[in-house]
Each structure stands twice: as structure tokens, then as C-alpha cells.
C-alpha positions as CSV (number, residue, x, y, z in Angstrom):
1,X,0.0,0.0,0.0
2,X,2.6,2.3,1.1
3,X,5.0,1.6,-2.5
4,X,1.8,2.1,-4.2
5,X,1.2,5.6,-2.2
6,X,4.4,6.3,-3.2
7,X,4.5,5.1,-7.1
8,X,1.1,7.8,-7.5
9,X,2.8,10.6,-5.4
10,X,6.0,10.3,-7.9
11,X,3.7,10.1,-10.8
12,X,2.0,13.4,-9.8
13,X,5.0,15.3,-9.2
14,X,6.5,13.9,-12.7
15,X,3.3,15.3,-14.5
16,X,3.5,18.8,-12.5
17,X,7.2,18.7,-13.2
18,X,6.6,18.4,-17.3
19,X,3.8,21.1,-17.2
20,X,6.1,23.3,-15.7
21,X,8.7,22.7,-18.0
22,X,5.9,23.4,-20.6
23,X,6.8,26.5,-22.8
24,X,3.8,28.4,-24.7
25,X,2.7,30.9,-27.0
26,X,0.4,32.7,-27.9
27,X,-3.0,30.5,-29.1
28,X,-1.4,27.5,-26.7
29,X,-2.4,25.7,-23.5
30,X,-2.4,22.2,-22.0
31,X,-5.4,21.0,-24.1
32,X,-5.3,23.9,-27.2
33,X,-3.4,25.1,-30.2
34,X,-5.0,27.7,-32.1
35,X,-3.8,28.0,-36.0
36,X,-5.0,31.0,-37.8
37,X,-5.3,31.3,-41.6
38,X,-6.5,33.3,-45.0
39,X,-8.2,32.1,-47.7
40,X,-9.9,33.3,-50.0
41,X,-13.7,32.0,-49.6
42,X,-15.0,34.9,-52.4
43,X,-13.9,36.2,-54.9
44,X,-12.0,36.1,-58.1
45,X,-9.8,33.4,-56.5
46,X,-12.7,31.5,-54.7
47,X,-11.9,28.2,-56.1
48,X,-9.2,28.2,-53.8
49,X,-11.2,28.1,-51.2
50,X,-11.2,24.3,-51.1
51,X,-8.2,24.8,-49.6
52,X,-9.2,26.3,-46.3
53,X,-11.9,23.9,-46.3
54,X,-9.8,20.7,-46.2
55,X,-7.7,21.8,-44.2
56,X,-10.0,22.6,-41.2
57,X,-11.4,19.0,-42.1
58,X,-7.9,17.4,-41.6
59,X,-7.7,18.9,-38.8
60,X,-10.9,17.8,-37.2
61,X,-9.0,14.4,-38.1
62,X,-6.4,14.8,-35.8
63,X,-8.7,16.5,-33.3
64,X,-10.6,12.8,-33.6
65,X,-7.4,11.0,-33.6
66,X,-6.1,12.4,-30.0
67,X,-4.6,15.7,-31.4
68,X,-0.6,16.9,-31.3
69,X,0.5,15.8,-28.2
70,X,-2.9,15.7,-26.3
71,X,-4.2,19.6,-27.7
72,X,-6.8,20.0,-30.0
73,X,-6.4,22.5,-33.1
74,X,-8.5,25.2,-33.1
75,X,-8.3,26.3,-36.9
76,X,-9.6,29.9,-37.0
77,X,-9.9,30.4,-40.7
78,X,-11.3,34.0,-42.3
79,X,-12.4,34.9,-46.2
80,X,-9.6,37.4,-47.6
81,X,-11.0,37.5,-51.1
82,X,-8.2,37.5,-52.0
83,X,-7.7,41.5,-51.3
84,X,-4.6,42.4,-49.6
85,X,-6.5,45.0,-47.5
86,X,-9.0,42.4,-46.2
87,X,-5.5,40.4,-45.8
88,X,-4.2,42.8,-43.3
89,X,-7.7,43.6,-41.7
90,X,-8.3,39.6,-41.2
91,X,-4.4,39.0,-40.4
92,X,-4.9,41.5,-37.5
93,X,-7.8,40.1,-36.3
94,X,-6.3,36.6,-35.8
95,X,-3.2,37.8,-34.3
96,X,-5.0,41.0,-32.0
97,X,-7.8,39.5,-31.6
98,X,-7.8,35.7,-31.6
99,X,-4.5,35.5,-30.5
100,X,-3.1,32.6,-32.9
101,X,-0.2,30.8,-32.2
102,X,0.8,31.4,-35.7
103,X,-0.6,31.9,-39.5
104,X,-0.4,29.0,-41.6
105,X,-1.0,28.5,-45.1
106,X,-2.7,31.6,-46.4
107,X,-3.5,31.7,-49.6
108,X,-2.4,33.9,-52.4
109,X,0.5,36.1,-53.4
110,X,-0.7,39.4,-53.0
111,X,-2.5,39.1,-49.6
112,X,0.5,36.8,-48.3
113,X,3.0,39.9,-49.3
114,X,0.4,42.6,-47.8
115,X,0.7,40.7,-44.2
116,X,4.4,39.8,-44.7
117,X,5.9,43.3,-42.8
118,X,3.4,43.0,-40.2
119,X,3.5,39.7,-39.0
120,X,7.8,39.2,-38.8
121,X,7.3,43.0,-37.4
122,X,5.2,41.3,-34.5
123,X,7.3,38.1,-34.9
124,X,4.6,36.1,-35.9
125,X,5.1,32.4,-37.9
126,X,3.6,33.1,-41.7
127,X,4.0,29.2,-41.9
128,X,4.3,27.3,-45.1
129,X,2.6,30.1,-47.6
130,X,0.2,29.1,-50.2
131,X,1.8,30.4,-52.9
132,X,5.5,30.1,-54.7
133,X,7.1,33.2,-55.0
134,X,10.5,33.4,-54.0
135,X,10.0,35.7,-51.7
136,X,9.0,33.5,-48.7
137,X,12.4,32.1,-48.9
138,X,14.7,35.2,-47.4
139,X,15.1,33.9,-43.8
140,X,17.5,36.9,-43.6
141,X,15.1,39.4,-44.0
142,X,11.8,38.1,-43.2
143,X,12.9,35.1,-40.8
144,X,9.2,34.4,-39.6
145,X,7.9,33.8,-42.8
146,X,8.4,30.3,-44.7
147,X,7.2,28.6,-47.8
148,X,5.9,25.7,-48.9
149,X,5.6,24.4,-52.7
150,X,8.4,24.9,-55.3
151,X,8.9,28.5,-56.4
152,X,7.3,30.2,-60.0
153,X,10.6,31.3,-61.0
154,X,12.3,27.8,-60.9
155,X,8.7,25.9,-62.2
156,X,9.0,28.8,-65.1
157,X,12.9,27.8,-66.1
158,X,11.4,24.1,-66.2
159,X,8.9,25.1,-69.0
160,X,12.0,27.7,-70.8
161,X,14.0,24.6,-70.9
162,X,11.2,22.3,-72.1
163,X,10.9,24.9,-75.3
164,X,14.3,25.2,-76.0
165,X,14.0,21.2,-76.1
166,X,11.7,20.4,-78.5
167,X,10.8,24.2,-79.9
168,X,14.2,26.1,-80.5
169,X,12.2,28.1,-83.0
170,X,9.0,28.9,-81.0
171,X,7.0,32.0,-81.0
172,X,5.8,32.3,-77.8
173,X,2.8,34.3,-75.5
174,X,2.6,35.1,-72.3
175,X,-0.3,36.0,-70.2
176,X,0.4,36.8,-66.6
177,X,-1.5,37.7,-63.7
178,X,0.0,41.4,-62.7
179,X,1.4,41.2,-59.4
180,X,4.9,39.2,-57.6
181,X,3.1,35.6,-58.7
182,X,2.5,36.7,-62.6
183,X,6.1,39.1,-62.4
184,X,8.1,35.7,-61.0
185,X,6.9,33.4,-63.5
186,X,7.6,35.9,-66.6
187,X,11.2,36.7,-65.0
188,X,12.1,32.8,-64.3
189,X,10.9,32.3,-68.0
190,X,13.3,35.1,-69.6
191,X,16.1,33.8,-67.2
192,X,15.4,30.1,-68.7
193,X,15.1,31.2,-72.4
194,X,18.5,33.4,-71.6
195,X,19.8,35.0,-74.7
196,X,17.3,33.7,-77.2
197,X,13.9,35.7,-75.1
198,X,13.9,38.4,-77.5
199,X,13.5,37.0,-80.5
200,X,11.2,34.2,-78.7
201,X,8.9,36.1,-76.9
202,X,6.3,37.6,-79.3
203,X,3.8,38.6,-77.6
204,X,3.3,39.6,-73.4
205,X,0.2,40.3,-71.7
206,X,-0.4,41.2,-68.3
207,X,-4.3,41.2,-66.7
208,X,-5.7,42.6,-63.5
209,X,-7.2,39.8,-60.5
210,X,-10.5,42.5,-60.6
211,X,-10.6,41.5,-64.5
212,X,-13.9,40.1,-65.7
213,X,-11.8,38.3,-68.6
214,X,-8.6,37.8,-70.5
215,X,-10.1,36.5,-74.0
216,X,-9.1,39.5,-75.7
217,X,-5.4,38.9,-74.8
218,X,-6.1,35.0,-76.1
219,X,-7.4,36.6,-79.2
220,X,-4.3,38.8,-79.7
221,X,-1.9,35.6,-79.0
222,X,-3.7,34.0,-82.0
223,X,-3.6,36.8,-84.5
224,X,0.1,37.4,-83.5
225,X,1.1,34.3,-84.5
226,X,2.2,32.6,-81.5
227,X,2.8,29.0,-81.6
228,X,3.9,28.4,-77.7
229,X,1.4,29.8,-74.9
230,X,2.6,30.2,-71.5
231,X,-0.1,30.7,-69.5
232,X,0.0,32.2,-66.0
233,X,-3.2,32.6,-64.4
234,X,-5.5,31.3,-61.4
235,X,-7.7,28.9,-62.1
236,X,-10.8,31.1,-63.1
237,X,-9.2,33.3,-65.6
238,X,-6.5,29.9,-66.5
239,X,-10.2,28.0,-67.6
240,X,-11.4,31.0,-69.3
241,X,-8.2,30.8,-71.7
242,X,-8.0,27.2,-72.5
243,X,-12.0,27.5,-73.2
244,X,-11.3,30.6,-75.7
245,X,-8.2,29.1,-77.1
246,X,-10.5,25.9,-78.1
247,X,-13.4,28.4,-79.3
248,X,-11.0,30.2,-81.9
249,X,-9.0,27.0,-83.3
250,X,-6.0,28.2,-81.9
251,X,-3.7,25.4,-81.2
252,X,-0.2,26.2,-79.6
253,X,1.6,24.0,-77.5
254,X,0.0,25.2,-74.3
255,X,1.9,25.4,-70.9
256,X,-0.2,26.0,-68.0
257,X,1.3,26.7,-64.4
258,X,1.3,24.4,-62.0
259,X,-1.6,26.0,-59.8
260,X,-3.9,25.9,-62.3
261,X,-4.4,22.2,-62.7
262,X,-6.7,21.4,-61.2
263,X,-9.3,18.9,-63.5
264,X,-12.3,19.9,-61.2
265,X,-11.7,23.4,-60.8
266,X,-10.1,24.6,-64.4
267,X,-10.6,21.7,-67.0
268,X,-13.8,20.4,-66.7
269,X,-15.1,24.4,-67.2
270,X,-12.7,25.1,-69.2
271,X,-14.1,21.8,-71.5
272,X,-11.7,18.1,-71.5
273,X,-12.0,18.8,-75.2
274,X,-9.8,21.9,-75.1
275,X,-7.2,21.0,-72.9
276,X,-5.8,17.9,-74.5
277,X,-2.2,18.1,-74.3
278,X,-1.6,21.1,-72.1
279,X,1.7,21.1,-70.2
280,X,2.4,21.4,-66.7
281,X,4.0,20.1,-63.8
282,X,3.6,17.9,-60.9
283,X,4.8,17.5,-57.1
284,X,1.6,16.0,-55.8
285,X,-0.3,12.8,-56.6
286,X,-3.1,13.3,-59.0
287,X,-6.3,11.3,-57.2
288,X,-7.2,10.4,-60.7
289,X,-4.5,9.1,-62.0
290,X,-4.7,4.7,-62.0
291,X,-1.6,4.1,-60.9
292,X,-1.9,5.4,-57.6
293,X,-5.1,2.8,-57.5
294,X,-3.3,0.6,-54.5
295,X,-0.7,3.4,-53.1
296,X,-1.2,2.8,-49.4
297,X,-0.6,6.8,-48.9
298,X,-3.6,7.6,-51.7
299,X,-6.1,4.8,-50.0
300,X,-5.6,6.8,-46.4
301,X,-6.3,10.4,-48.5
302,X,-9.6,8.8,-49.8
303,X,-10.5,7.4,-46.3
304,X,-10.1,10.7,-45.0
305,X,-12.1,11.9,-47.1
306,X,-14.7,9.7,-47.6
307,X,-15.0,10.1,-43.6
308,X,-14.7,14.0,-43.3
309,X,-15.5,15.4,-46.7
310,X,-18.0,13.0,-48.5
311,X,-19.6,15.3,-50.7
312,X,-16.1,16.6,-51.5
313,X,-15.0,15.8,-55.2
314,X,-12.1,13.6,-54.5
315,X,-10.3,13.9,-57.2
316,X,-9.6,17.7,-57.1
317,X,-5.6,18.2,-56.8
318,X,-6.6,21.1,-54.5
319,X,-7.4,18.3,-52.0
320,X,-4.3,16.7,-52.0
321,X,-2.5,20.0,-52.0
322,X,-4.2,21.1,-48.8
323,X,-3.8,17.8,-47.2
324,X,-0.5,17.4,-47.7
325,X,0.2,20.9,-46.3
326,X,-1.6,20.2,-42.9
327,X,0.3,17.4,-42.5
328,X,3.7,19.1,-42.6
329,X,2.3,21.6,-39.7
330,X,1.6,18.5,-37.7
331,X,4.7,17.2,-38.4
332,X,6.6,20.2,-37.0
333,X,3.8,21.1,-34.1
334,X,4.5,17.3,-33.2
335,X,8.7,17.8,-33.0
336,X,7.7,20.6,-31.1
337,X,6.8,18.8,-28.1
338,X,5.9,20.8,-25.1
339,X,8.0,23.8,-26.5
340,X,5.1,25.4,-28.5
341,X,6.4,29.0,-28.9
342,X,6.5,30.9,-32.0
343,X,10.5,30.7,-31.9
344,X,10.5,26.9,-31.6
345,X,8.0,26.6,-34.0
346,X,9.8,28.3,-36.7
347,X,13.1,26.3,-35.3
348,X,11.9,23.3,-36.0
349,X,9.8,24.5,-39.6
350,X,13.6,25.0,-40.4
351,X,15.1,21.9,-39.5
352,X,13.0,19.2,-41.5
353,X,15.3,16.3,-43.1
354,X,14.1,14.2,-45.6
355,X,10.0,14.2,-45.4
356,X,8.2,11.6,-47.2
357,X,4.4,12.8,-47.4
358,X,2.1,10.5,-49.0
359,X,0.9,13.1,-51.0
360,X,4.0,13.6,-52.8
361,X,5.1,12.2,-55.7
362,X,8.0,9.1,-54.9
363,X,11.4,10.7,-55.1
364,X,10.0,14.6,-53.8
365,X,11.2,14.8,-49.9
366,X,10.6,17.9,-47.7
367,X,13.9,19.5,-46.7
368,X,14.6,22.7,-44.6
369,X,17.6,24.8,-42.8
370,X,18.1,27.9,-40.9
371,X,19.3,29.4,-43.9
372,X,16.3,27.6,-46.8
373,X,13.3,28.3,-46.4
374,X,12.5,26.1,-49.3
375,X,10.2,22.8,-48.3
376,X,9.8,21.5,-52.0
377,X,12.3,22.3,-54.8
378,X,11.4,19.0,-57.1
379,X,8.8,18.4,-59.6
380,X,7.7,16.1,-62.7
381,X,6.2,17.1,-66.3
382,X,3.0,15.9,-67.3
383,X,0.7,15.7,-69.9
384,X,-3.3,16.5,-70.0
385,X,-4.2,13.3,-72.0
386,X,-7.7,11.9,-72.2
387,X,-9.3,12.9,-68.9
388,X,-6.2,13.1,-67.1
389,X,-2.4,14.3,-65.9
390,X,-0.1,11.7,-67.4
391,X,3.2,12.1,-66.2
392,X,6.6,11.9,-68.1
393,X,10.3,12.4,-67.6
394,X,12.5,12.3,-64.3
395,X,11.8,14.0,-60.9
396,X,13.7,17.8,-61.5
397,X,15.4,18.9,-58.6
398,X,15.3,22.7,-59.2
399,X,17.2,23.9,-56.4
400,X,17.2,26.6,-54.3
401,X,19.4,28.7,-55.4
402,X,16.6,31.9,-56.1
């Protein structure tokens, strides 16, 4: 009786001891972890909204399954519109108001570089930002800021050096979105096409997110006699120019960038007819490709969602893209332990060696340092054949060196 007075009494002070120990932020306590985020729920980006959407789904998983280390997420996620004055009114809000631990995964380039000042200012984690400018990978400058899929300007060398490839004489269009995610993309394409960009690019439009359409500038491609389009857009105005491009018999070799490929959200409006043989690229599993059929990481993304999104299409790459996001944050709130300040959080976001998601296409591993802020830097070409991404070609390790 007296040993077993004794084993309890040890037991107690050992649990007092490691709540002691315990280190927290903002957003945390014994049983709590709140997450803040952006995402554009309206607007001319609400497609993207699926994002925010799985995401607070995924984490309702790991709620279920026991949470990170006995807390519960509490995901507080607000519509942006993509604006990046309702960026910084809702990024406020969350860190004033709500009192987040840290933002993770907003979406967009212009809100994320509205909020960027502000929340390193107030030392802040902007944790694994949904977009790939190259800005989110200065740790120098903006140290509480990270990234999280490869960067535009390295994707956009991929495509220059695709051209030179197997079009050396190509006449090529641009359309790009005109802010840092449409500038990167045309900049890492003139870097990739090197001396040759003048006499290759023949035409260069730019078109405004408040835009009601860019089928005039598709228009002017065709009647400029472009034969190579790179197209640079978000999914409503990227669906909008594959349908136009179909409408006028204009049939360049069309490259499309990587965050417009989504079959449910650009494709299938923009017509399967019309997008047969677009290029892109890949770092993510495509749900609807066959020969993830019995990937063991594919069959626990379908279980999830056939559990907490069933009316979810599950084939959207959006999905996967989301999914595989939250799961890095739990990865790094998990090596967190008990230590669950903003400085250890961003410690460990920059010391992650080697992560296999389930998500990610075999070969692509999640890497980071104190001095790259750079999750992803590898990708795959692919095809739109038939009703789906085929891909083609070895995993590209584009580096970091942006």
C-alpha cells in the first residue's frame, strides 16, 4: 500500500514537473493550439477556397485521432478575397484578436505579401505560404515567414528549358496575372530562355485579378502568330483561356502553371475537349490518375475523405494539396513537443530532413535549414491526355538557389 502511495505521489510530481517545463505561446495551452489562416472563400480566387476547407477538415482528423500531443487544433480560418486590404484587416484580427499561435498556409500572393511586414514585425510564424514566389524564402530578412511548394521562378525555367527542347524556333505568349506571382513566373521564364527571349517572346500580356476576362489577350496571341502559350493565371481566368483558345481554333503548344491544374476546378469548365495536351507540372499525386489505385498513402487520402468530406470531389488536386500541407504543420507542431512558442515553432519549420508525405510524388522529400526556407524544390512534367495528368520524364530537382 505504502509503495503504491508512493509510485502515485511520484507520478503526480513527474506530470506537475513536465507542465512546468511546458513552454507556450500565444493561441497554446495544455489542451489547445490555435492555428490562424487566410483564404480566399470569395472572390476572383474563390476556387481556392477548397483549400481552407480541407484543411479545417484534416484537422478535425487529428482532433478525432487524440490531437498533437494531447491539444486539440482550433483552426480559425477567415475569407480574404483574396484583397490584400482584407488580408491585413483579417491578419490582424487573428493575431490581436484571436491571438493565434501562428498563421499558416494563407493563400495567395498578394494578400501573403500585404501581411508579410506585419507579421515578422510582431514576430509572428507566416508558416508554409500558399503560394511560390520566391519571396517567402529570405530567412535573412523576413525570418518568420516560410514557404511551402516549389517557387514560379524555378517551375517557369522548367517550361524555358522544355521549349528550347523540342521548340528552339517557337514563338511564344505570355499572359500573366500582374502582381509578384504573374512578375516571378515571366522573369524565371526570360532567365530560362536566356539570350534567345527576345527573338522568342512575341507577344506579353499582363491582366488585372478584378478583371472580368482575359479572352481578348487569347485573341491577340492567336492573330500574332504565337505558336507556344505560356499561360500564367489562377484557375478562373486559366479555364477562361483554355475554353477561348479551343473556341477560336487556336492550337499552340499550351503550358499551364502548375496552380492551375486542377481537373475539377479549371478543365472540366474550361471543356476536356480543349485542354488535350496542355503542359504542366507535378509534385503532388493526381487522385485520378490509375496508378496510384493501390498506393497505401492515396487509400488513407480517400479514407479521410470519404470520412470528413464525403460530398467533397475527391479527385480535385486542391485536396491533395491542402492535405498534404496540414500534414507538414503537424509534423513540425509534433517535434515541437511541449515547447510550443512561435520561436520553436519556426526552429523546427527550419530543420526538417528528408519528409516523405504520402501526398508527394516518390522521389520529392521535404527539406529545410536555418538558412532555406525552401520545403519543396522538385517536380515532374506531365501531360493532359484523355481525362487526365499523365506524367513523363525524371523528378527535377530545381534547387534553391533563387
Amino acid at each position: 500500500m505504502r509503495l503504491a502511495l508512493v509510485v502515485v505521489a511520484l507520478s503526480a510530481i513527474g506530470k506537475g514537473s513536465a507542465i512546468a517545463q511546458a513552454k507556450y505561446g500565444p493561441g497554446v495551452s495544455d489542451t489547445e493550439i490555435k492555428i490562424g489562416n487566410t483564404n480566399p472563400y470569395s472572390g476572383p480566387a474563390s476556387a481556392y477556397g477548397v483549400i481552407g476547407r480541407t484543411e479545417e477538415a484534416y484537422f478535425r482528423k487529428v482532433n478525432d485521432d487524440g490531437g498533437i500531443n494531447g491539444r486539440k487544433i482550433n483552426f480559425i480560418s477567415y475569407d480574404d478575397a483574396y484583397s490584400p486590404p482584407k488580408a491585413v484587416e483579417q491578419a490582424r484580427k487573428l493575431v490581436e484578436d484571436d491571438d493565434v499561435l501562428l498563421l499558416f498556409h494563407a493563400v495567395g500572393t498578394p494578400p501573403n505579401a500585404a501581411i508579410q511586414k506585419y507579421l515578422n514585425a510582431k514576430k509572428v510564424p507566416q508558416l508554409f505560404v500558399a503560394s511560390g514566389a520566391t519571396r517567402w524564402n529570405d530567412p535573412q530578412n523576413f525570418p518568420w515567414t516560410m514557404g511551402w511548394q516549389p517557387n514560379y521562378k524555378s517551375e517557369a525555367r522548367v517550361y524555358a528549358k522544355y521549349i528550347l527542347k523540342t521548340k528552339p524556333d517557337a514563338r511564344i505568349a505570355v499572359l500573366y496575372q500582374n502582381d509578384d506571382f504573374g512578375k516571378d513566373y515571366l522573369k524565371g521564364l526570360k532567365e530560362g530562355l536566356g539570350a534567345k527571349v527576345s527573338s522568342m517572346i512575341v507577344a506579353e500580356e499582363s491582366y488585372e485579378t478584378t478583371s472580368p476576362t482575359i479572352e481578348s489577350q487569347v485573341a491577340t496571341f492567336k492573330s500574332r502568330g504565337a505558336d507556344v502559350f505560356v499561360n500564367v493565371t489562377t484557375n478562373k481566368f486559366a479555364a477562361q483561356a483554355i475554353r477561348k483558345a479551343g473556341e477560336i481554333g487556336w492550337k499552340p503548344i499550351h503550358i499551364l502553371n502548375n496552380n492551375a491544374i486542377s481537373i475539377a476546378s479549371v478543365i472540366t469548365p474550361a471543356g476536356i475537349e480543349n485542354a488535350q495536351d496542355i503542359i504542366s507540372v507535378a509534385y503532388l499525386k493526381d487522385p485520378t490518375d490509375p496508378q496510384w489505385k493501390d498506393d497505401d498513402g492515396m487509400k488513407a487520402y480517400y479514407d479521410f475523405m470519404a470520412k470528413y468530406l464525403p460530398e467533397a470531389n475527391k479527385s480535385d488536386t486542391l485536396r491533395v494539396y491542402a492535405y498534404s500541407a496540414a500534414q507538414t504543420l503537424v509534423h513540425v507542431l509534433t517535434k515541437c513537443g511541449n515547447n510550443l512558442t512561435r520561436e520553436n515553432v519556426m526552429a523546427q519549420a527550419a530543420s526538417v530532413k528528408n519528409l516523405q508525405l504520402p501526398g508527394l510524388l516518390p522521389g520529392i522529400l521535404i527539406n529545410t535549414s536555418p538558412t532555406d526556407f525552401a520545403p519543396i524544390t522538385q517536380f515532374q512534367l506531365m501531360k493532359f491526355k484523355g481525362e487526365r495528368w499523365e506524367l513523363f520524364g525524371d523528378v527535377i530537382n530545381a534547387g534553391t538557389s533563387d
